[in-house]
N, C-alpha and C positions, 0 to 999 in steps of 0.2 A: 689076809690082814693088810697086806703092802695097800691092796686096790682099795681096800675100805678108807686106809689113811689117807691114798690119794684123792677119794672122794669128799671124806671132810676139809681136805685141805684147800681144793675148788669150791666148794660150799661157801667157807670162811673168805676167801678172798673176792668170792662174791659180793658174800652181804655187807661186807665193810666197804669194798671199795663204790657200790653202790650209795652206800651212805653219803661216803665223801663226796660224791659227784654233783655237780651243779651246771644249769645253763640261766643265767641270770640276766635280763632286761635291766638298764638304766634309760631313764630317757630326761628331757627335758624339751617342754611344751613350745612346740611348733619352733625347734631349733633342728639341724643337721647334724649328726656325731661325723668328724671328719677327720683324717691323718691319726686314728688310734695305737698308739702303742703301749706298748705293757711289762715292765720289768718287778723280777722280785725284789725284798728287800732281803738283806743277808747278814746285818747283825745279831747276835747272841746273848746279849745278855742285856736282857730276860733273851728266849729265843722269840724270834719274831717271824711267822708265817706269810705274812701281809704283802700284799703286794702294790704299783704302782700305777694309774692305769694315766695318760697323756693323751693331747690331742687338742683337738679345735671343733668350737660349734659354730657354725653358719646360719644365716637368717636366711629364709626360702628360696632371695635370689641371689644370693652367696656371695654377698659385697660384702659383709663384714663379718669376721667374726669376732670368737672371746676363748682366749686359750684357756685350759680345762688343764687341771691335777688332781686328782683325787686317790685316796688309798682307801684298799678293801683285805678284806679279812679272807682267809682262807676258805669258808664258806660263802663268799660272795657275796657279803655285808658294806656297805660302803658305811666308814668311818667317818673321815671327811673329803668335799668337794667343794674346792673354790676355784673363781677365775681370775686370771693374770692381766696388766696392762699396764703400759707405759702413757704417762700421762699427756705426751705431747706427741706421740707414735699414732699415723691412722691406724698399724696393723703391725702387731705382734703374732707370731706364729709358730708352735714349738711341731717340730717332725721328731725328735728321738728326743728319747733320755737313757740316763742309767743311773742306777743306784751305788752308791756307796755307804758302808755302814748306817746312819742313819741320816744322810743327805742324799738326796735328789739331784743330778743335775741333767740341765734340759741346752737342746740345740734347735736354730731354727734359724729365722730369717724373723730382723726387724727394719722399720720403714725408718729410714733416718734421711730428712729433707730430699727425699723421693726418690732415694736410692736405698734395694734392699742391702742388709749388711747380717752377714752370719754372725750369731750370737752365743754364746755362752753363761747359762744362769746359775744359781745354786739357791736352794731349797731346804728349808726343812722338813726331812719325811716324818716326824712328829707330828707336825699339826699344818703343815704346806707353808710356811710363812716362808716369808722373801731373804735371803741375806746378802748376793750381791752379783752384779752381773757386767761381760764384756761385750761390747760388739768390736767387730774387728775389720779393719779396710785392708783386704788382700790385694798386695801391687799399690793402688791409691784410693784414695777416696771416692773418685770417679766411679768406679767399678761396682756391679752389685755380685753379691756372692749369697749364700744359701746352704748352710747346713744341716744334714739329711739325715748322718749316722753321728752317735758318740761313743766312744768304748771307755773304761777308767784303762790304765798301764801304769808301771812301775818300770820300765825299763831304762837302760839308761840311755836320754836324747842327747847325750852333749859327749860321748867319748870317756868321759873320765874315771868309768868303770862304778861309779856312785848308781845305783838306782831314783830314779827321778821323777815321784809320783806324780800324776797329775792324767791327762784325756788326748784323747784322739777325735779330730771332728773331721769328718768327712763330706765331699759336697763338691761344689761348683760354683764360678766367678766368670763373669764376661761383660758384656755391652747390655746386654736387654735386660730388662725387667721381669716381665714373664719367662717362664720355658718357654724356650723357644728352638726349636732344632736347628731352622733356619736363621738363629745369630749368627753377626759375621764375625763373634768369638763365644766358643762356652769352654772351659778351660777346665778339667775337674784339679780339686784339691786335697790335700791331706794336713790339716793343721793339730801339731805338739802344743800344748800350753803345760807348767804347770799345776799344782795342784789351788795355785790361789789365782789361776787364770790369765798366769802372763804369758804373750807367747815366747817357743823354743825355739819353735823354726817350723815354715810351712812349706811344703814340696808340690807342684803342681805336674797333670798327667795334660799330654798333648799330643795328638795324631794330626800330620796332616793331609787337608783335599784339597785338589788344587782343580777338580773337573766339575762342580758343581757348590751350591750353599751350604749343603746340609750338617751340621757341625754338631759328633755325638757326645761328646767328652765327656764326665760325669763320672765320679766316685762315689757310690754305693755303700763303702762296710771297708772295714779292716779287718783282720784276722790274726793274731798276732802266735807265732811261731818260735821256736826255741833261740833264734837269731835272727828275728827280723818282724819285718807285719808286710803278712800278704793282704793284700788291695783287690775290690772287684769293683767293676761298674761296666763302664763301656769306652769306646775310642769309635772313631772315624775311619773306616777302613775304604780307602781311592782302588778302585779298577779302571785306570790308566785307560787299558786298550778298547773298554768297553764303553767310556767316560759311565762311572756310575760311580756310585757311593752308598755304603749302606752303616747301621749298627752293628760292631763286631762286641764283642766278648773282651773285657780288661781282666788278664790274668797277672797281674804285677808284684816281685815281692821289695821292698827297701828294706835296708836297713834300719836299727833303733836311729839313726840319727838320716834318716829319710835316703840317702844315696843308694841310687836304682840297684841290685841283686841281679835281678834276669827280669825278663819279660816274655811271656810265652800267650801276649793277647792273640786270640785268633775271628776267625770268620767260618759259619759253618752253612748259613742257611742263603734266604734270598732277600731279606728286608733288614729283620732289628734282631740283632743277637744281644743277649744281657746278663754278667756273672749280677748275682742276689746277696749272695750268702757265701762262706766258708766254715768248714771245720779241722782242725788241724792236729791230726791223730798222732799223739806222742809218743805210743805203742812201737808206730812205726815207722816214725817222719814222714808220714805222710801228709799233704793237704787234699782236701775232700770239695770240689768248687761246685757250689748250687747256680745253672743257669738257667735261661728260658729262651725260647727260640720260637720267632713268629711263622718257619714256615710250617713247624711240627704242631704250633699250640700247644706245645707243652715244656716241661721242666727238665733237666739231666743233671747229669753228674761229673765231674772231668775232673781226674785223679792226675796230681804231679806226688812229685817227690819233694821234699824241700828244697833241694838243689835245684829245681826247675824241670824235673827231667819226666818227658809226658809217659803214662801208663795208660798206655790205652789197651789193655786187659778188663780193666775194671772201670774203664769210664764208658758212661752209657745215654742215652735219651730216650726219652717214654715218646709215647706215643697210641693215642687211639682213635681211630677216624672215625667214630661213633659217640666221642663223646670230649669233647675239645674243648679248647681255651683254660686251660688248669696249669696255673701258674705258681712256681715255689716262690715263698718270701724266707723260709727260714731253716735253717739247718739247723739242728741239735743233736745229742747223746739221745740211746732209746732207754728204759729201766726194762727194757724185757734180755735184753744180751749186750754187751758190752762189744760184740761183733757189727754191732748193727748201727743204723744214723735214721732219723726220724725227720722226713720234710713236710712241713707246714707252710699251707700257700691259700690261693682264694678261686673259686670256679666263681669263670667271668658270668657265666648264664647256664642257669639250671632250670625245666620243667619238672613239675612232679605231680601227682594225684592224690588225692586223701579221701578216698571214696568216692563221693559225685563232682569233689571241690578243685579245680585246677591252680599251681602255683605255681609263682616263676620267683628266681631270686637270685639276684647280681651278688660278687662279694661272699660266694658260703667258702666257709671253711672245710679246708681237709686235711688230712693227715695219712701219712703215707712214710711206712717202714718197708728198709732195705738195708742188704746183707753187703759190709765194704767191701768182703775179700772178694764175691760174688755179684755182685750188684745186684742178685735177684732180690724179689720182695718179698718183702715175711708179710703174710696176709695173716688176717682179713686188716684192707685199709676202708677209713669210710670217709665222706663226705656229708658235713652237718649242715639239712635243709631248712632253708630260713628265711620268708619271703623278704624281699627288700629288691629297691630299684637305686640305682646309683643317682645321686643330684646332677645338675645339669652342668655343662659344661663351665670347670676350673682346671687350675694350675695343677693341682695334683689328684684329681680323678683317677681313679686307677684305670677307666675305660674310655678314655677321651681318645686313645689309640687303639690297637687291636689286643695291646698288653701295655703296663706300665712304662713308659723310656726309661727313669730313672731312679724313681721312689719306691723301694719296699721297704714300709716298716717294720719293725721288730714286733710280731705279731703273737709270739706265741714263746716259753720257756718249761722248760720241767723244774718238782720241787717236790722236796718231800715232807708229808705236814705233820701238825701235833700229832695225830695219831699217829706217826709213823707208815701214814700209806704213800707210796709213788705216784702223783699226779701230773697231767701236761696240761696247762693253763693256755687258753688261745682267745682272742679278741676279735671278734663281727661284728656284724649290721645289721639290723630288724630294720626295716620298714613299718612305723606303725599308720600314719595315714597321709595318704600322697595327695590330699586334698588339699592338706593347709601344709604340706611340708613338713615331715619330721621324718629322721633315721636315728633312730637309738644305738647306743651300743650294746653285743650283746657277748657276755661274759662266758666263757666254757670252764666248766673242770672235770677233764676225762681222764679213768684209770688207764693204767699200760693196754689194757684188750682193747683201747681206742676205740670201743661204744660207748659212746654218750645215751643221758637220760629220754632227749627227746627225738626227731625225725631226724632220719641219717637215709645215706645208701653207699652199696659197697662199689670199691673203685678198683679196677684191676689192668690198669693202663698195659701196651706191649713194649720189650725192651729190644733197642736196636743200637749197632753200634754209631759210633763220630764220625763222622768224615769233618774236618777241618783244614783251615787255610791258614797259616801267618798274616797276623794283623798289627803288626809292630806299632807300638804307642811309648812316646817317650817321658820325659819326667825330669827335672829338675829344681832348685830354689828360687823363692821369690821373697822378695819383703813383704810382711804384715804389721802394722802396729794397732793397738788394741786401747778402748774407749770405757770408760765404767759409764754404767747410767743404771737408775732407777727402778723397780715395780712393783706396783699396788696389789694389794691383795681383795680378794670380796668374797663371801662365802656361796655358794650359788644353789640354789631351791633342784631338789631335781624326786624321782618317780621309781620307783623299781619294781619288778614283776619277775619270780619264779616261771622254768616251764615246767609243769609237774607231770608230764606225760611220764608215766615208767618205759614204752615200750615204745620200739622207732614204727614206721607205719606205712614201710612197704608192703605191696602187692604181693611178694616173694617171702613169707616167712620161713622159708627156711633160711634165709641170709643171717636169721638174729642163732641158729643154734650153733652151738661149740662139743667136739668133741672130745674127750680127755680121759686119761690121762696119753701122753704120744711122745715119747716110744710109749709100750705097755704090755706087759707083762701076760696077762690073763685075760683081762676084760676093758672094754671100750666103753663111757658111757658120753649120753648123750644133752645137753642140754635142751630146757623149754618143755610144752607139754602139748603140742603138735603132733599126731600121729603122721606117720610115714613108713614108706617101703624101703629097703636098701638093699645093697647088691655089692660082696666083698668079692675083685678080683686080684686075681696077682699079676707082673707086669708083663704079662704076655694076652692078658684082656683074657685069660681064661677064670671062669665064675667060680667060687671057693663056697659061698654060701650067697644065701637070699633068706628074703621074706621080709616081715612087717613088727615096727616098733612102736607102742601103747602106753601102757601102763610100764611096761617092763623097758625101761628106756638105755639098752646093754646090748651089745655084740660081746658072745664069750669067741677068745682068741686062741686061748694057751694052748691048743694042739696045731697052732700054724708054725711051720718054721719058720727062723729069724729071717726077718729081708722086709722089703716093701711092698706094699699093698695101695689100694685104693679102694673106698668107701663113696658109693655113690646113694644119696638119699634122694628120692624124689614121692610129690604129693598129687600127682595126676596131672599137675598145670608146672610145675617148676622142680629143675631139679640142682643141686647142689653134690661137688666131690672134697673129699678131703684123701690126702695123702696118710698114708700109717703107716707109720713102721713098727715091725714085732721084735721084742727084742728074746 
C-alpha cells in the first residue's frame, strides 16, 4: 500500500507540474532582446503570481535602443509591454529592477549632456506607467557612473535604530564612458537612497595598481545579512614582483550605514576572477558567495561565516574540461530541500544535434542544484537548448570577454503559483533570424525536477577545492547628490510563440528517466516507456540482481538489506546509474 501511494503521489506531481510548465518566445520584429532581467511581483491582495520581465532592445547595429517593461502572468501571457524614454536623453538603459508591492523600480544608466549617470525610476506594476525618477552625480558631475544591481532594504542607514525603507544600487563611477578595464579610474559603488529616492549615503570599493592600466573595480549585488550587506563584484589585485595585474574576487561586508565590516576579497586563478551573487543562510550565519573564474570556465562557491571567517570545508569550484564556459548569474533557495542552493547561469557556447539538424547556441540557460553542508550536487541538473548567437560587439555583451567582467543580471527566481505548485522562473535568448537581426527573449517555467518542456541536456560538472590569495580592496564615503527628471511612456507591438515539444531530444534517452520512490521500502519504479537492461550491485561492485525492464517498469527490493546500492540502466548504445538506498 505504502509503494502504491508513493506511486500515485509521483504520478500526481507529474501531471500537474507538467501543466504549469512553460517555455515562452517573445520577440519584436528585427529588434535585439538585450540586458534581460526578471523579478516577481509579491503583493497579496488579490494574490498576484505575475511577474516582471526588463531590459533593452537594440536595432541590428546596436546604436540605439528602447528600454522594455513588461509584466506576464504566471503562465507566460504577457499582459502589458511598453517602452521607456527620456525626451532629451540619446540613451536610457535599465540593467536591474526589483519589485515592491505593487511598484516596479528600475536601475541603469542615463545619457545626461554626454556623461552616463546612474539612475533611479519607479513604475507602476499595474499597468507600467511612469511616476518619478533620479539620476545621480557620484563625486561630481564630471564623472559617469552606471547602475547594475538594485535590492529594496528596510534597514537602518543612519544609526538611529529607526528602520529606513527605501534601495540599494549597486554599480561603478570613473572617467570613461564605456566599460572600459583599461580606465585610468573605475571605482565600484554602493548607493543608500530612501524609499522616495533621496540619497543616505554612498560608499565606494577601491583596489589599487600601481604596475600596469588595468583597473577592475566594480560592484555586482548586495546581499544583505542579519548586520550588514555583503557586497560582490570584483577589485584589482597588483603582483608587484611579477609586475602583473589581474581580476580578483570582491568578498566585502559594510555595515547598515556602509562602514567597511571585513574584507576577505581574494585571487584564485590566472586572469579574471568575479563574485555574481550571494546567499545568506540564516539557519546558520552563514553567507554562500556565487563566483566565476576564467582559468576553470566555470562557477564556485565560497562559504564565510558572517564574521568573515573563510570555511573552506564547503567552498568548492566546478569544473569540467569537456564542457566549459558555464557561468553562474544567480543564487537562490531550492523547493526540493531547504539543505540545498540552486545556481542559475548561461553556457557561453553549446553544439547540439536534432536528428540530421546541427545547432549551436550562445547564452542557454542552466540550472544547477547543490548540497550547502556538502557542496555535492543533487542531480540530475540540466541545461535548456536554444539556438541563438550573441549580437555583436557592445558594452554589456556577455561574450565580448571570455566571461562577463561585470554585468550579471538577475536572471532567474523561484515562486509558488495559483495552484499552489513550486516553480523556477529563468530568462534567455532564441535567435530567431540572423539575417535581418533579431534575439527574442525567451521565457522558462521549470518545476523543482528542473526538466523543462522542451530541449535540454544533463550537466554534471567535477568538484574541486579553492586555492586562493588575499586580494584586499578598500572602501570608503563619497558625496552624491541626486537630479529628478522625466519619462515617457509608449505601449510597444510585440509576437509570442509557445515551445510545445513535450519531450527533450537528446541522443541518450535514458537521461529523461527518474527513478522512485528513494530510499524505498519494497519496490523501485521506473519512469518513461523505453525499454532497458539493468544491473542492481551493492557497494563492493558485486551484482545482486539483473535483467530487462518493459512493460513491467519495477525492480522488486524488499529482500535487500538496509544500505546502499547502485542501479545501473543501459539500452545497448548509453548507459545511466542511480544511487539507492534500501531502507
Amino acid at each position: 500500500m505504502k509503494t502504491k501511494l508513493h506511486l500515485l503521489l509521483f504520478l500526481a506531481i507529474i501531471s500537474g507540474s507538467a501543466w504549469g510548465q512553460f517555455q515562452r518566445n517573445v520577440a519584436v520584429g528585427g529588434m535585439h532582446y538585450h540586458d534581460v532581467c526578471i523579478e516577481p511581483l509579491s503583493y497579496n491582495t488579490p494574490p498576484v503570481t505575475d511577474f516582471i520581465v526588463a531590459g533593452n532592445l537594440f536595432d541590428p547595429a546596436l546604436q540605439t535602443e528602447r528600454t522594455f517593461i513588461k509584466k506576464v502572468d504566471e503562465n507566460g501571457i504577457v499582459i502589458w509591454n511598453n517602452t521607456y524614454q527620456e525626451a532629451t536623453s540619446p540613451h536610457l538603459r535599465i540593467l536591474d529592477i526589483v519589485n515592491f508591492v505593487d511598484l516596479t523600480f528600475a536601475t541603469g544608466y542615463i545619457d545626461i549632456a554626454g556623461k552616463r549617470k546612474v539612475f533611479l525610476a519607479e513604475f507602476s506594476a499595474v499597468n507600467g506607467s511612469f511616476i518619478q525618477a533620479q539620476y545621480y552625480d557620484i563625486v561630481g558631475s564630471s564623472t559617469n557612473s552606471t547602475g547594475v544591481h538594485i535590492s529594496y532594504t528596510d534597514s537602518d542607514a543612519d544609526g538611529d535604530s529607526t528602520p529606513d525603507p527605501g534601495f540599494i544600487i549597486t554599480g561603478y563611477w570613473g572617467q570613461c564612458y564605456n566599460v572600459d578595464i583599461n580606465c585610468p579610474l573605475n571605482i565600484g559603488f554602493v548607493l543608500r537612497t530612501d524609499f522616495a529616492l533621496n540619497v543616505l549615503w554612498t560608499v565606494e570599493t577601491d583596489a589599487i595598481n600601481s604596475v600596469n592600466t588595468l583597473d577592475y573595480d566594480f560592484v555586482n549585488n548586495v546581499t544583505e545579512t542579519s548586520d550588514g550587506l555583503f557586497i560582490t563584484g570584483s577589485g584589482t589585485w597588483q603582483d608587484v614582483p611579477n609586475n602583473n595585474a589581474q581580476q580578483a574576487v570582491l568578498a566585502q561586508k559594510l555595515d547598515f550605514q556602509g562602514n567597511m565590516m571585513w574584507d576577505n576579497s581574494y585571487v584564485a586563478g590566472n586572469s579574471n576572477d568575479v563574485s555574481v551573487d550571494a546567499y545568506y543562510d540564516v539557519a546558520t550565519d552563514k553567507i554562500y558567495m556565487l563566483s566565476n573564474y576564467s582559468f576553470s570556465h566555470y562557477f564556485g562557491i565560497t562559504v564565510f561565516d558572517n564574521n568573515g571567517t573563510y570555511d573552506s570545508a564547503r567552498t568548492w569550484r566546478a569544473d569540467d574540461p569537456n564542457n566549459l564556459n558555464m557561468y553562474g548569474f544567480t543564487l537562490m533557495p531550492s523547493f526540493n530541500n531547504p539543505n540545498n542552493l540552486i545556481i542559475s547561469g548561461y553556457d557561453r557556447d553549446e553544439n547540439w544535434n536534432v536528428g540530421s539538424n546541427n545547432f549551436y547556441g550562445e547564452s542557454n540557460v542552466f540550472v544547477y542544484e547543490f548540497d550547502k553542508n556538502t557542496g555535492g550536487p543533487v542531480l540530475p541538473n540540466y541545461q535548456y537548448l536554444v539556438p541563438n548567437v550573441e549580437p555583436g560587439t557592445e558594452d554589456y555583451n556577455f561574450w565580448d570577454f571570455q566571461m562577463p567582467i561585470m554585468y550579471y543580471p538577475d536572471m532567474s527566481f523561484l515562486k509558488t503559483d495559483n495552484n499552489n505548485n513550486d516553480h523556477y522562473y529563468f530568462a534567455g535568448y532564441r535567435i530567431a533570424d540572423p539575417a535581418v537581426g533579431e534575439v527574442n527573449v525567451e521565457l522558462f517555467k521549470v518545476d523543482p525536477t528542473k526538466r523543462n518542456t522542451c530541449d535540454s541536456k544533463l550537466i554534471d560538472p567535477n568538484h574541486l577545492p579553492l586555492v586562493k590569495q588575499n586580494a584586499p580592496v578598500m572602501s570608503g564615503h563619497v558625496s552624491t547628490t541626486g537630479n529628478a527628471f522625466n519619462i515617457s511612456v509608449t505601449a510597444m507591438p510585440y509576437t509570442e510563440d509557445f515551445c510545445t515539444r513535450q519531450l527533450a531530444v537528446e541522443e541518450n534517452t535514458l537521461e529523461k528517466i527518474q527513478m522512485y520512490p528513494n530510499p524505498s521500502h519494497e519496490k523501485v519504479f521506473f519512469s518513461g516507456e523505453e525499454p532497458f537492461d539493468f544491473n542492481l550491485t551493492d557497494v563492493s561492485g558485486k551484482t545482486i540482481v539483473k535483467g530487462s525492464l518493459n512493460n513491467q517498469r519495477q525492480i522488486e527490493v524488499s529482500n535487500l538489506a538496509a544500505g546502499l546500492y547502485f542501479v545501473e540502466i543501459f539500452n545497448g548504445q548509453n548507459k545511466r546509474s542511480f544511487k539507492l538506498i534500501k531502507e
